[in-house]
N, C-alpha and C positions, 0 to 999 in steps of 0.2 A: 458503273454498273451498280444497282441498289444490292443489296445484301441477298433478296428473297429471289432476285433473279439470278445472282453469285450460289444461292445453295441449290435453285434449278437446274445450271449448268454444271454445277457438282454432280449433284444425283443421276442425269441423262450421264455422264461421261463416265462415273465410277460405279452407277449402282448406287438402292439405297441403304441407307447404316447399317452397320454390320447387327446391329441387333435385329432392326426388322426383314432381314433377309433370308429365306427358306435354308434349313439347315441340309446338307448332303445327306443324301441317302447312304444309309450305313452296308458295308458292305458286308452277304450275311459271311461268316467266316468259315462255316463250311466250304461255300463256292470258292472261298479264297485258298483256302486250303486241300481240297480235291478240285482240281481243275481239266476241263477237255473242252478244245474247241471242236469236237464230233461233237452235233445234238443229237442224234443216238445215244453216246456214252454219258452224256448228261440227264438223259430220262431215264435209260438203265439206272444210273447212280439215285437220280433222284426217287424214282418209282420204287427200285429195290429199299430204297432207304425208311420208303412207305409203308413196304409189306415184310421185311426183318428186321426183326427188335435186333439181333446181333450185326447187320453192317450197318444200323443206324448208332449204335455206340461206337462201331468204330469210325464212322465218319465224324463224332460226337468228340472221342479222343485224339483224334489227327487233328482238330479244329482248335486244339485245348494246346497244340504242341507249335514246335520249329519248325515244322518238316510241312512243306508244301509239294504236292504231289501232280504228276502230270498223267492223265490218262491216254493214251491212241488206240486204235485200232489200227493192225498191222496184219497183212499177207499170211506171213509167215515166221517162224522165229527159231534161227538157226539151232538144231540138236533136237528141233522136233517138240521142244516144249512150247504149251499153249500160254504161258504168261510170262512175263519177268521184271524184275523191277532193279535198274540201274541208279547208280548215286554220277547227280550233274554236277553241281558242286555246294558249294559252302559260304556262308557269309557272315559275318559277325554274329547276325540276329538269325539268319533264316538256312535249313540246309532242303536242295530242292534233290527230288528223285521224277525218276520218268519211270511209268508202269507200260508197258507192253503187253496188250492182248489177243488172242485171235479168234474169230468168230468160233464158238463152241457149242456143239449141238444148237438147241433150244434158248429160250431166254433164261431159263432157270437157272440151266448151265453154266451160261453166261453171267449173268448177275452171281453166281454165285464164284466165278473166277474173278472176276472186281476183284468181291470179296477176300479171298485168294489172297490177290497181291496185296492190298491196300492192310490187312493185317502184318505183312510183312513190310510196309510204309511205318505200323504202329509200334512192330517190334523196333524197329530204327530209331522211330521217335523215342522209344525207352531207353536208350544208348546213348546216353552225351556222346560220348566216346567216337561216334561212327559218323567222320566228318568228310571221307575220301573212299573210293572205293575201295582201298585197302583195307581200311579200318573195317569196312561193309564185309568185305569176303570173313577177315576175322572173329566176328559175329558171328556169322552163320558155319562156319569153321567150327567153333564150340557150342553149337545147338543143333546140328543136324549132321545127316550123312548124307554125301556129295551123292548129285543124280550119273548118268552113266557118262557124262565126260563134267572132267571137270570147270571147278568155271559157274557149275550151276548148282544150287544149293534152296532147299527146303526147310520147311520146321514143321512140327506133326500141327502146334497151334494153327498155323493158315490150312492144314489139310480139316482142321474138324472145323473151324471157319468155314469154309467149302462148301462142306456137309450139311453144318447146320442152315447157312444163310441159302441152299437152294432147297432144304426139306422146308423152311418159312415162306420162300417164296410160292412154292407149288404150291401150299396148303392155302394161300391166299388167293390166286387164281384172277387176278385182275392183270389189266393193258392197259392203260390210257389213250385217248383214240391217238396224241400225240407221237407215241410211241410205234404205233401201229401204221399211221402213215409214213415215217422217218426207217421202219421196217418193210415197210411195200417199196420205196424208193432207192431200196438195196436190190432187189428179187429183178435177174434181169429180165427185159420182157420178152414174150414166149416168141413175138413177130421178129424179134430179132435174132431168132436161134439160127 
């Protein structure tokens, strides 16, 4: 076999040199770092992120940290509360948390319960320290006062979070029609009452 048809059979079977080959798309670190397989929660997350300067810094500083976060949308969440955010576990480089939300009022609402949680994803990421849930309740042990059972724990920072990231949103007043369809897809239909 000649040389030129040795480096043919090279190229069709490996690919060509690693210099001329398209580099991988970078993954952006936000999406790595706030993560929902709902595309609902991911236009909420991304649209909101469009129209609050404050959950676009927080999605900004979760991006910048350890802590990878998981969003869903859930039924219901035992004690009556509308959000919460669990520690899964821990690994040398990365600590993952799961956020739990449930549908609330309006989109403002809702976007602005993200918010909510995902401050309290950022308080985490502030914490070396809060590598188990233990460590997690301890936290919020010395930063807040327990809700009506225990077990569930706030901080006044994610309450004005809240506040601000749905007075940003309202004042913005947009949808993306993406959003709006992924929102009609939930509404069940009237023929089938």
């Amino acid at each position: 076999m000649s040389f030129g048809l040795s480096l043919l059979v090279c190229t069709l079977a490996f690919g060509p040199p690693a210099a001329s080959r398209e580099r991988p798309r970078l993954v952006n670190t936000i999406d790595y770092h706030v993560r929902s397989t709902d595309p609902l929660i991911r236009a909420w997350i991304k649209n909101g992120a469009a129209e609050s300067q404050t959950l676009s810094g927080l999605l900004a500083e979760l991006a910048a940290s350890d802590v990878i976060v998981h969003v869903v949308l859930v039924n219901r969440i035992a004690g009556g509360a509308n959000g919460q955010l669990y520690f899964v576990t821990a690994t040398p480089t990365a600590r993952y948390l799961r956020v739990e939300i449930t549908r609330l009022g309006g989109r403002a609402d809702t976007i602005a319960l993200i918010a909510h949680e995902l401050q309290h994803a950022a308080e985490v990421a502030a914490a070396a320290r809060v590598r188990d849930s233990l460590s997690l309740s301890s936290l919020y042990l010395g930063m807040s006062e327990p809700r009506r059972d225990s077990g569930h724990y706030d901080s006044a920072a994610a309450r004005v979070t809240e506040d601000i990231v749905r007075r940003e949103v309202i004042s913005h007043r947009t949808q993306s029609d993406e959003e709006l369809q992924l929102t009609a897809q939930l509404r069940p239909s009237a023929h089938l009452r």
